[in-house]
ZAMAR-15112 format. One record per atom (N, C-alpha, C): x, y, z. Coordinates in steps of 0.02 Angstrom, whole numbers, plus 50000, padded with zeros to 5 digits. Layout:
N
XYZ;...
This chain:
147
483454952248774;484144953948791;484534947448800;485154947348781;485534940548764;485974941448832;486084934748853;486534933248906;487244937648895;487374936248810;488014937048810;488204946648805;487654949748795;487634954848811;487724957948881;487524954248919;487724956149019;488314952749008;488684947249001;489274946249001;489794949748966;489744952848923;490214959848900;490194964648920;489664967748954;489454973648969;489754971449072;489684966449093;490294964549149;490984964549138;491054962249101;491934962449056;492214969549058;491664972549023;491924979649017;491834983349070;491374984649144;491294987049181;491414985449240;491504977549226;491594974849291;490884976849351;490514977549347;489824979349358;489564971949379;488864971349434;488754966949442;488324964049397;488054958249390;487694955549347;486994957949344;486644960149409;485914963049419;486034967949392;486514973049393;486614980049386;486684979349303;487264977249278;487174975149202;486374974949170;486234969149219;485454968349154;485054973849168;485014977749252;484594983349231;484764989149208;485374989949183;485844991949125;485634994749054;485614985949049;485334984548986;484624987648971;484204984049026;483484987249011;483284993749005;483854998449041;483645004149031;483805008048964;484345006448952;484555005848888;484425003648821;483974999548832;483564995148780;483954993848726;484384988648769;484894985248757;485434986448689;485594993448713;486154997248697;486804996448742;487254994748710;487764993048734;488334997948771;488165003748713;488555007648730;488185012248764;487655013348787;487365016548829;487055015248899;486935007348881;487145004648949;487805004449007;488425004348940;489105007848995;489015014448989;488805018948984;488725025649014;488415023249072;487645021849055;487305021049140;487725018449184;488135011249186;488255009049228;488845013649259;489335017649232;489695023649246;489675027249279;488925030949265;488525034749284;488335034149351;488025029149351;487885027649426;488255025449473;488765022149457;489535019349466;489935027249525;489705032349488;490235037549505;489575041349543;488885040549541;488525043149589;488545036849655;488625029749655;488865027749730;489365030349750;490075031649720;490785034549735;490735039049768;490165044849759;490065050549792;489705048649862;489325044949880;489015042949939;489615039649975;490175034649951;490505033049994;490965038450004;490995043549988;491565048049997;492025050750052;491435050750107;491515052650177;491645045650229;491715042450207;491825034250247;492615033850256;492795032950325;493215030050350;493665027250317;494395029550304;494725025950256;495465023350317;495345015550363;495835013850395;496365010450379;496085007150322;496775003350291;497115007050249;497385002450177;497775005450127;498495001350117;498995003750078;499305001950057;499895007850061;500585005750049;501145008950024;501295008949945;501425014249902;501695008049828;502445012949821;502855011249807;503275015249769;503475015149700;503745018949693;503945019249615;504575022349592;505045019849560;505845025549541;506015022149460;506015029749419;506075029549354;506555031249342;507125026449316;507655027749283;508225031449350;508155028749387;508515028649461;508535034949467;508055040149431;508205048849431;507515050649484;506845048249469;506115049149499;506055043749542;505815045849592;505645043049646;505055043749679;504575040849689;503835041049723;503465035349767;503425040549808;503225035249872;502355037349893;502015032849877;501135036349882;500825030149935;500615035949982;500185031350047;499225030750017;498925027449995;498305025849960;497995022950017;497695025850043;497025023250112;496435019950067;495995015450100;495525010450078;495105010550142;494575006650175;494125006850226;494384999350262;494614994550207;494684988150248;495504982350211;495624980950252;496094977150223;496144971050153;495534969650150;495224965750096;495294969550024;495154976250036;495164980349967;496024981349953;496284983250021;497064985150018;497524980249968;497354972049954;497634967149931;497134966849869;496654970149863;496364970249802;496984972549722;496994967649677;497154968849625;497014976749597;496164978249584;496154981449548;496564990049602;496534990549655;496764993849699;497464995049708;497824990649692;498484989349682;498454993249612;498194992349568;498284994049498;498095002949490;497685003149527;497605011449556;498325016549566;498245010249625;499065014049675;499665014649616;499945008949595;500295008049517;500095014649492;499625016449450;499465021949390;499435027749443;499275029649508;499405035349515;500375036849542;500595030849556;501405033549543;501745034249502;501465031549449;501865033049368;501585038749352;500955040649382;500715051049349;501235053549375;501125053149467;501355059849505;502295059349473;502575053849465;503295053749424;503195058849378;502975056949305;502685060349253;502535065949282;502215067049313;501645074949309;501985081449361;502175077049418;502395082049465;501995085549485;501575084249528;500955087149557;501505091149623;501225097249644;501505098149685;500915096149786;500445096049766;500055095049822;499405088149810;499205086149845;498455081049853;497905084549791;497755090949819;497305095349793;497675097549700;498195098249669;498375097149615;498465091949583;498475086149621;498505078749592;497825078849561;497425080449599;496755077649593;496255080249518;496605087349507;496555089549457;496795089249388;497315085649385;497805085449338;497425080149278;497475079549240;497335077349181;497895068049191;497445061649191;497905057549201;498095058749132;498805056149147;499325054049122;499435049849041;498985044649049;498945037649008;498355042248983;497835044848992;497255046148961;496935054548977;497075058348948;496985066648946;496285067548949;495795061948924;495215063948944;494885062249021;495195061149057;495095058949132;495585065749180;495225066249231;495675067949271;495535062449351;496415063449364;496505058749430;495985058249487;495425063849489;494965063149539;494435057949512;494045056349446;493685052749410;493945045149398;494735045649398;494965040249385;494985035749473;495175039449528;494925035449583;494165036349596;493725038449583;492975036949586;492765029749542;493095029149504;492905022949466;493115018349487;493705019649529;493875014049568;493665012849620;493335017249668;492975014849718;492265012949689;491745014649623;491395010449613;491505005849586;492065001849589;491934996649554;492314991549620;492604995649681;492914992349736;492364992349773;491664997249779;491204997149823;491594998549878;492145006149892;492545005249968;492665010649958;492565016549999;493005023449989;493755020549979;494095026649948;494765027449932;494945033249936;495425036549959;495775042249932;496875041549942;496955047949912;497575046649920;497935050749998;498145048250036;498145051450092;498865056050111;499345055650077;500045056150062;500515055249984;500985059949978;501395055749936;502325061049930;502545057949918;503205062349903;503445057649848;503995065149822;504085064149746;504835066849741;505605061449750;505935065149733;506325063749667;506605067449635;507055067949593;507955071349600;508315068349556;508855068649565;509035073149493;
């Protein structure tokens, strides 16, 4: 198995480097089946952190075309994740859905088909982000107005 194979297969998963190569090995050094596994397992930690304490978080807003307006409260476990990029980039893509989508509750957000990508829905798309933040997340709030 080639170095440069764990270094793409990080690129693309952002996955740790141990986790990559035993990735790889299980995979026998399939690339594209090694990002399934790492996915895979990715979204079976997500489920163990699920129930963890979410004290921090963030505010993000969002207003499209001065008509949509969205204001989403995104809880995290610690302040370190809250200033996290990829977490920020979370918070970002779920206020450009709920604009777009108009969820009317938490529990319909979560279901909805994102936005940018129809084969995901918004509950899968924050599981990937807490495995790859290693931090529960959920969305704890949001309002949505329009003019």
């Amino acid at each position: 198995m080639s170095s440069d194979n764990i270094k793409k297969l990080r690129e693309i998963t952002l996955a740790g480097m141990m986790d990559c190569k035993k990735a790889l090995d299980d995979a026998d050094g399939d690339l594209d089946k090694a990002v399934a596994i790492i996915h895979e397992r990715g979204l079976a930690k997500a489920e163990k952190k699920g129930d963890r304490a979410t004290g921090a978080g963030l505010l993000h807003s969002y207003v499209h075309n001065e008509r949509v307006g969205v204001l989403l409260e995104l809880r995290c476990e610690t302040d370190f994740v809250a200033r996290n990029p990829l977490f920020k980039e979370l918070a970002h893509n779920l206020v450009m859905h709920i604009a777009a989508m108009n969820p009317q509750n938490i529990e319909e957000l979560m279901k909805q088909n994102y936005v940018k990508d129809d084969s995901l829905i918004i509950e899968d798309l924050i599981k990937s982000t807490i495995a790859k933040l290693g931090e529960n997340a959920k969305v704890e709030k949001f309002c949505r107005y329009e003019i």
